[in-house]
C-alpha positions in Angstrom: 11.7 -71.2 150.8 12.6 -68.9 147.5 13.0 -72.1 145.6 9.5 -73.4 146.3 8.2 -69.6 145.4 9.9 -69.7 142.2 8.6 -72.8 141.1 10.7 -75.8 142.3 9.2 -79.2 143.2 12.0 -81.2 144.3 14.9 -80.4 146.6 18.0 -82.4 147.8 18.6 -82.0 151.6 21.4 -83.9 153.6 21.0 -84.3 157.3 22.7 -84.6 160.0 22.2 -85.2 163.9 23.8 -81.9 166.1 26.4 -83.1 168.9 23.0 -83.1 170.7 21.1 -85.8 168.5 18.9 -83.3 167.0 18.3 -83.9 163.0 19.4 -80.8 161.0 19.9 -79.9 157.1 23.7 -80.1 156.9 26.2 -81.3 154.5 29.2 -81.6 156.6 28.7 -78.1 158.6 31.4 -76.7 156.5 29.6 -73.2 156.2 28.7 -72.7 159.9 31.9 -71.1 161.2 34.2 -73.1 163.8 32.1 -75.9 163.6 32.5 -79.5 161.2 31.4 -83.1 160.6 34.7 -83.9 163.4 33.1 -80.7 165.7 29.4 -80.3 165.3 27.2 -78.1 166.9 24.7 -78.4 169.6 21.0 -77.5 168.4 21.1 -74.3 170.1 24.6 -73.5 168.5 23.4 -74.7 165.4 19.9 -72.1 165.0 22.2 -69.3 166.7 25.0 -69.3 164.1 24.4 -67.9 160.5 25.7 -70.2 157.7 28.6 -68.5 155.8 27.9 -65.5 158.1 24.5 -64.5 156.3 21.8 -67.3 156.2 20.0 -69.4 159.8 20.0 -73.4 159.2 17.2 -75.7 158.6 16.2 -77.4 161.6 13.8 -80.7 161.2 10.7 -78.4 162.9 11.3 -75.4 160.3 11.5 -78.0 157.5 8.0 -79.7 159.0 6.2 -76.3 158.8 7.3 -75.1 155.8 6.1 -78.9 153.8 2.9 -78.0 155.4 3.0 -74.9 153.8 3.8 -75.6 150.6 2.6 -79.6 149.8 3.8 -79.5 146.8 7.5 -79.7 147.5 9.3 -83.3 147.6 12.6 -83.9 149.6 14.8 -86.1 148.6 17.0 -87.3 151.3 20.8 -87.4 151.7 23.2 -87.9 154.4 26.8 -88.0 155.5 26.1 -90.4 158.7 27.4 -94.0 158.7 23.6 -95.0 159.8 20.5 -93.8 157.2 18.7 -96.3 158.5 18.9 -95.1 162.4 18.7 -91.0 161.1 15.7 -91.8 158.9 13.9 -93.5 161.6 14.2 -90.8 164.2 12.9 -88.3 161.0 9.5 -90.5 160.7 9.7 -90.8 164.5 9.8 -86.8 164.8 7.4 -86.1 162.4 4.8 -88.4 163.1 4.8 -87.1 166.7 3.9 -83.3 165.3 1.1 -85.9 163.1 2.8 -84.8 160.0 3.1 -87.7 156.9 6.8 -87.2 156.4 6.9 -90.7 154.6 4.8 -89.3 151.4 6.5 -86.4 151.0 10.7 -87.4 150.7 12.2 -89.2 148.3 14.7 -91.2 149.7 18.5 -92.1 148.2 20.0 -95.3 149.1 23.7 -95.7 148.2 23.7 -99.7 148.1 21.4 -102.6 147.2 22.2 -103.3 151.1 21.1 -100.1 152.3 17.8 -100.4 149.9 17.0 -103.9 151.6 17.6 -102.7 154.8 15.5 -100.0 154.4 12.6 -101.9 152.4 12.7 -104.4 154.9 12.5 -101.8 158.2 8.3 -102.2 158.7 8.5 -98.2 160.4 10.0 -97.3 157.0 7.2 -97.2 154.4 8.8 -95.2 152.2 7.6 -95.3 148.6 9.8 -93.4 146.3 13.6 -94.2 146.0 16.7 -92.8 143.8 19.9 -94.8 144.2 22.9 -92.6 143.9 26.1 -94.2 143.2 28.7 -91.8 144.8 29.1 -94.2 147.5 29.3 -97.3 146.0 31.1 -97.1 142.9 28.4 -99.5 141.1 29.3 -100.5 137.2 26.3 -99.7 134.9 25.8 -103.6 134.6 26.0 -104.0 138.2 23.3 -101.1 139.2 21.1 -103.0 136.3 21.7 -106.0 138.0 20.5 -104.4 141.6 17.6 -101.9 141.1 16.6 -102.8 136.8 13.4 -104.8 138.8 12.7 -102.2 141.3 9.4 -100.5 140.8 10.3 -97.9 143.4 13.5 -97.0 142.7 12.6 -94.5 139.8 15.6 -92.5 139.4 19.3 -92.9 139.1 21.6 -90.6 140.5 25.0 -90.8 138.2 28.0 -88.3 138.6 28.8 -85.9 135.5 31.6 -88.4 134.8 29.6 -91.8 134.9 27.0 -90.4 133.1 29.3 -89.1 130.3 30.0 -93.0 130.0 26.2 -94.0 130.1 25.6 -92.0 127.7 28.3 -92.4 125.4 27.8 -96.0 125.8 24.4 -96.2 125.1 23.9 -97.9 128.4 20.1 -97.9 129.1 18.4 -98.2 132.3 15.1 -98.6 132.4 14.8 -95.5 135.0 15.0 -91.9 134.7 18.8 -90.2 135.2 19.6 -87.3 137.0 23.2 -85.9 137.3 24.9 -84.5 140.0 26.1 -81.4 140.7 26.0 -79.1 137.9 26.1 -75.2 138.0 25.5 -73.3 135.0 22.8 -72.7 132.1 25.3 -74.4 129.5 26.3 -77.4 131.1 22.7 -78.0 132.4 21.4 -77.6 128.8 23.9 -79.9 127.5 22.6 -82.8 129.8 19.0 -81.9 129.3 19.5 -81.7 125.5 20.7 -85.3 125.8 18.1 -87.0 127.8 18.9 -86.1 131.6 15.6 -85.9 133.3 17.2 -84.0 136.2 19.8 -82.3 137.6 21.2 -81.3 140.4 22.1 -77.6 140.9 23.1 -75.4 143.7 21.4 -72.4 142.4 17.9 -72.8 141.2 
């Protein structure tokens, strides 16, 4: 956890289930060699097999241990699987049998005013802290306005580099903080802090 020791609160984590239907932090397993989202690992394959040759994977018990190190740090959730709602209820399903509150501590990102609902509405799903992120569903400004401007607990939306460009440059406002996806770099970052981006998204703390 060097993020967490150098000061980071917040940290974006996708998951995904192993060919085994255990919950991992994966994008696509595109780093771990000879596997893929088409070709995944089992668990066991998964811990045993260094990402990009140098680093071990998060598994859903190291990431448990390590919150209840440091209770400071927030995940928000991502995912490349066609079901968030199944994956996220195995997660609380998980971590409330090792008596851990996972639903306070990740912040979750819904991709559609569907997937919201569906969530909201799930009773096992108390989950009190949402960002919608539009790569998915290709929302106009207007549009996400129209489908999370009333949400209390949506506080964040998640805009490309591109759509926020046009929110900004079109003085769109949302009533919600922004935070812009994926940027590397100290210029580019300071360029969308210096115009009112509350966060970003990096790949290098």
């Amino acid at each position: 956890m060097q993020y967490a020791n150098e000061g980071c609160t917040i940290m974006e984590i996708d998951f995904l289930y192993t060919s085994d239907g255990e919950i991992v932090g994966s994008h696509l397993f595109e780093h771990l060699d000879g596997f893929s989202f088409n070709n995944r690992p089992t668990l066991e394959e998964f811990e045993n097999t260094k990402l990009e040759g140098k680093f071990l994977g998060i598994t859903f018990d190291w990431l448990i241990e390590q919150l209840e190190n440091f209770p400071e740090i927030r995940i928000i959730f991502d995912s490349k699987e066609n079901n968030t709602l199944s994956l996220l209820e195995d997660m609380v399903e998980k971590a409330n049998e090792k008596d851990f509150d996972l639903l306070s501590r990740m912040i979750i990102q819904v991709y559609s005013i569907e997937n919201y609902n569906e969530i909201k509405n799930n009773l096992a799903l108390n989950f009190t802290t949402f960002w919608f992120t539009n790569y998915k569903s290709n929302y106009t400004n207007f549009q996400i306005q129209k489908y999370f401007g009333d949400k209390e607990d949506v506080e964040t939306i998640v805009l490309s580099c591109l759509d926020w460009w046009f929110y900004h440059q079109t003085a769109f406002h949302f009533d919600k903080k922004i935070a812009v996806h994926t940027v590397n770099g100290s210029s580019a970052v300071n360029f969308l802090a210096d115009r009112g981006a509350n966060y970003i998204f990096v790949d290098r703390f």
